[in-house]
N, C-alpha and C positions, 0 to 999 in steps of 0.2 A: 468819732467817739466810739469805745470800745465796752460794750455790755456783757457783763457777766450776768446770769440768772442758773434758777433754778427753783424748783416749787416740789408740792409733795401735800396730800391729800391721806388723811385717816379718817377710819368707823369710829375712830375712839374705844370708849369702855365699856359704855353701853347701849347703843343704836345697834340694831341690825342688817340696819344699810345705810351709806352713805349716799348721803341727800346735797353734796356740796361738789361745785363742779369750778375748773378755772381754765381762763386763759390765757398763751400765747401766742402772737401775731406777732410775726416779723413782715411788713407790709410792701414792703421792699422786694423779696423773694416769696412772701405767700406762705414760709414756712410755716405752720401750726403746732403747737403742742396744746391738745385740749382734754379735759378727763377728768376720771378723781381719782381712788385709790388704785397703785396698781399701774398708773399711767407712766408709760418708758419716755424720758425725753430725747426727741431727738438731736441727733451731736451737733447738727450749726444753729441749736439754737440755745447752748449752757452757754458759749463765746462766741460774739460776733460784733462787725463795725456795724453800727446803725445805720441803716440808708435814705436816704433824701425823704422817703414815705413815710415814715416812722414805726415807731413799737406798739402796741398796745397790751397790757397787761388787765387781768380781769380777775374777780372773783365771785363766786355768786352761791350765796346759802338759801338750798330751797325748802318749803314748808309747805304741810301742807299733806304729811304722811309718806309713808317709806316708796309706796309708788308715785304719788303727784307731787311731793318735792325734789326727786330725783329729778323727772319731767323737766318740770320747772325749770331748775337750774340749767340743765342740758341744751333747754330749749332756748333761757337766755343766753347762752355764751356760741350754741351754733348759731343763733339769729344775728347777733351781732357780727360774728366772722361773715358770712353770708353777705350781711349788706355791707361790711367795708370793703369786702373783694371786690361782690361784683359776682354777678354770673351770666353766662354765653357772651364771654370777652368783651362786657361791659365793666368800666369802669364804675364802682358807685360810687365813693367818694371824691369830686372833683376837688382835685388838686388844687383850684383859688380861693377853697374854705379851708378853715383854719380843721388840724385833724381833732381838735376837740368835740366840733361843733358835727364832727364827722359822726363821733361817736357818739355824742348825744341823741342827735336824729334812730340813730341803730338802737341805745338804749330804748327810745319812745316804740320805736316798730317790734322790738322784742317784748313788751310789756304789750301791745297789742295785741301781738301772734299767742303768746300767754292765758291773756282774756279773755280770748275765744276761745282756745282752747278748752279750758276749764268751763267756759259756755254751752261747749258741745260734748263734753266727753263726761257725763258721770261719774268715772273713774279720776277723774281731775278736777272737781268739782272742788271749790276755796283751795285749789293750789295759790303757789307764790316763790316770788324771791328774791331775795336783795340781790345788789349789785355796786359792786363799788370797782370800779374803771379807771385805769391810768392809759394816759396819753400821751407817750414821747414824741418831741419829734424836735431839733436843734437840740438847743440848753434848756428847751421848757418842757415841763413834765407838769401834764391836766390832768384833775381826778373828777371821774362823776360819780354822783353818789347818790344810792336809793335805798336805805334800810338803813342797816347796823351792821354790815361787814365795815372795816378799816382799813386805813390805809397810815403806814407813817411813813417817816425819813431820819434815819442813823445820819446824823454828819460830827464825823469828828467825835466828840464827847458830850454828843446832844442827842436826844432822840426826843422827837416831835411827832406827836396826833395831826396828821395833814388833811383829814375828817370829822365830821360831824355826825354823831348818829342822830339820825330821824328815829327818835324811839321819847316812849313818853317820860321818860326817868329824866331823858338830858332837856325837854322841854320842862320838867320839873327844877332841877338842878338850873336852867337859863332864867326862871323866875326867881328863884330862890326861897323853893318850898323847900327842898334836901340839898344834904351835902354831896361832891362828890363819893364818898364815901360811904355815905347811906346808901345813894345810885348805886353803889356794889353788889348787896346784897337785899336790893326793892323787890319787892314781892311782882309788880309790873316790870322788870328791869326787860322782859321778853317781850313786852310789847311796840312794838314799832308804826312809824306814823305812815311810812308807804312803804309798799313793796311791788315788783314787778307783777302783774297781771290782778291784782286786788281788784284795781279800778280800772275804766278802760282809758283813764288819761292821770298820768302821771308829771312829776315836776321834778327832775333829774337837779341836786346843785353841784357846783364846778367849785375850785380852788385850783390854783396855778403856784407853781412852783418852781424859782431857776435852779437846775442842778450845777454843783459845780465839783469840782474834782472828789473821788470816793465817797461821792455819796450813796447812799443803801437806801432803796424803797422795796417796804415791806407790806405788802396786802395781805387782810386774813379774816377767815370768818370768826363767828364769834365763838367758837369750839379753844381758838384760843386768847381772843383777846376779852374774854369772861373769864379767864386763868389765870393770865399772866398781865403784872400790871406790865405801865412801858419799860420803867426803868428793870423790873425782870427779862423784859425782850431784848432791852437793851447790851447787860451782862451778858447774856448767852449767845448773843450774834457776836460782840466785841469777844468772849471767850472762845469762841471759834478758829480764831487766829487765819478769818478772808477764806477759810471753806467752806461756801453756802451750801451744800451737801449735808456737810456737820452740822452745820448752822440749823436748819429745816428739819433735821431729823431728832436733834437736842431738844429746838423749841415744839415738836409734837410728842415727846416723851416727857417733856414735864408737865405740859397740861395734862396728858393721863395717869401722868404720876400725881397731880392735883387732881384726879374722879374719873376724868376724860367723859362726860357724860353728853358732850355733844361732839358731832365730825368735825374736825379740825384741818383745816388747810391753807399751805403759806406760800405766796410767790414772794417770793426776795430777788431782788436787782440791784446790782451794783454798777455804777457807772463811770466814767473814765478816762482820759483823754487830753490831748494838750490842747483842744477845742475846748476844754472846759477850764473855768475861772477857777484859782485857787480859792478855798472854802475862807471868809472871813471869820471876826471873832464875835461876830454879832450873832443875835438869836435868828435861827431859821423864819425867811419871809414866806407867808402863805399868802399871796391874795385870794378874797374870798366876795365873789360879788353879791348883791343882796337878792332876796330868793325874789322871785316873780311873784309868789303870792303865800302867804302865810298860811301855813299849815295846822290846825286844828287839834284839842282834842279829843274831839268828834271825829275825826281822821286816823281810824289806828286800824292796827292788823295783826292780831296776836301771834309770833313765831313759836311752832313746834319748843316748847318742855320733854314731849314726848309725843311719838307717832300719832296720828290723829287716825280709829278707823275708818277705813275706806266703805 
């Protein structure tokens, strides 16, 4: 299977720093592209064949003030590379677990290393940060998820929310106190029900997804999916005409063309392959297993409106 990617990270309109961090793992060679704005990708990692290890893609919006959501984020996405490598030519993720389950475990370690953090360090004192995690590895593509960053899938003339935010609006909108619509512009819409390092035990959900021929997965914080509804994401990656470059660089100029009032950042992946099933004409499948334990809302964590001071 042959991946194309590409990501791309903005301050927006009006932040003075960016607080939003992403990643890529090629786990196969180890390659990395990690960062935010500003971050150069490296060349074997815009095209390349997937390897038996898999991919992992990340994205992670931190909160929590212009120093300790930087942190935050930085600090989820090096911890998670860390523990899927491995260090002093130790293997961590054993190859007879599934690499979802790989990244799970690293989510949980990242959210702890977090914790503490902000335990010990004054200066990081109620940091935080989402994290929404994709997992390739064959035809199957894992998402984990902890906050309100997204993730979707372009296939064909579809584009699909392959995510759930943990935020108190869609636990409104799940009872049927507001509309999706209303959830747009809720006075709570920033409130979210976990985030990495809040607590010192967190509850990551998963959804699986079979890729199959051109399909596009798209993670992003909520710098733009607070901007742009799907079917806007959707025009402007289809308008692109297959250059994710364009593509990344369209979709973070229209959200600051809509205020740009939070960082905005987008890994796009396209995937490819005569290993891969032609796209049916059914609606995209997401399985979605049931969460381990219901979430509260007494369970929240308010994300940065604006810088929090230090």
């Amino acid at each position: 299977m042959i991946v194309e990617l590409y990501a791309k990270s903005d301050v927006g309109r009006v932040r003075r720093g960016n607080e939003d961090n992403f990643l890529v793992l090629d786990l196969s060679t180890e390659q990395t592209w990690t960062g935010n704005e500003g971050a150069i990708p490296p060349e074997k990692l815009t095209r390349f064949d997937l390897g038996n290890k898999g991919l992992v893609l990340v994205v992670s919006d931190g909160m929590g003030g212009a120093l300790a959501g930087d942190v935050a984020s930085r600090m989820a996405v090096d911890s998670v590379r860390e523990m899927l490598i491995g260090s002093g030519g130790e293997e961590a993720c054993d190859p007879n677990i599934d690499l979802v389950e790989c990244l799970k475990n690293a989510t949980v370690y990242a959210n702890l290393a977090i914790h503490l953090r902000s335990q010990e360090d004054s200066r990081c004192a109620g940091m935080g940060a989402t994290f929404t995690g994709a997992a390739v590895k064959g035809d199957s593509l894992d998402l984990v998820q902890v906050g309100d960053s997204r993730g979707y899938v372009i296939r064909k003339d579809q584009i699909r929310l392959a995510t759930k935010d943990q935020s108190l609006v869609q636990q409104l909108v799940d009872v049927g106190q507001i509309s999706e619509s209303e959830a747009e512009t809720h006075m709570f819409r920033n409130v979210i029900l976990q985030a990495l390092g809040a607590q010192s035990e967190i509850t990551p959900v998963t959804g699986r997804i079979r890729l199959r021929q051109g399909d596009l997965v798209l993670l992003c914080s909520d710098g733009l999916s607070g901007k742009l509804r799907a079917e806007d994401i959707q025009n402007i990656v289809v308008g692109s005409n297959g250059d994710l470059v364009k593509a990344c660089d369209a979709l973070i100029d229209e959200a600051n063309n809509r205020g740009g009032e939070d960082n905005i950042t987008v890994v796009l992946a396209r995937f490819h392959g005569d290993d891969l099933e032609a796209p049916a004409t059914e609606r995209i499948t997401i399985e979605l297993p049931p969460l381990e334990e219901d979430k509260t809302l007494d369970d929240t964590y308010e994300a940065d409106t604006e810088p929090k001071q230090m």
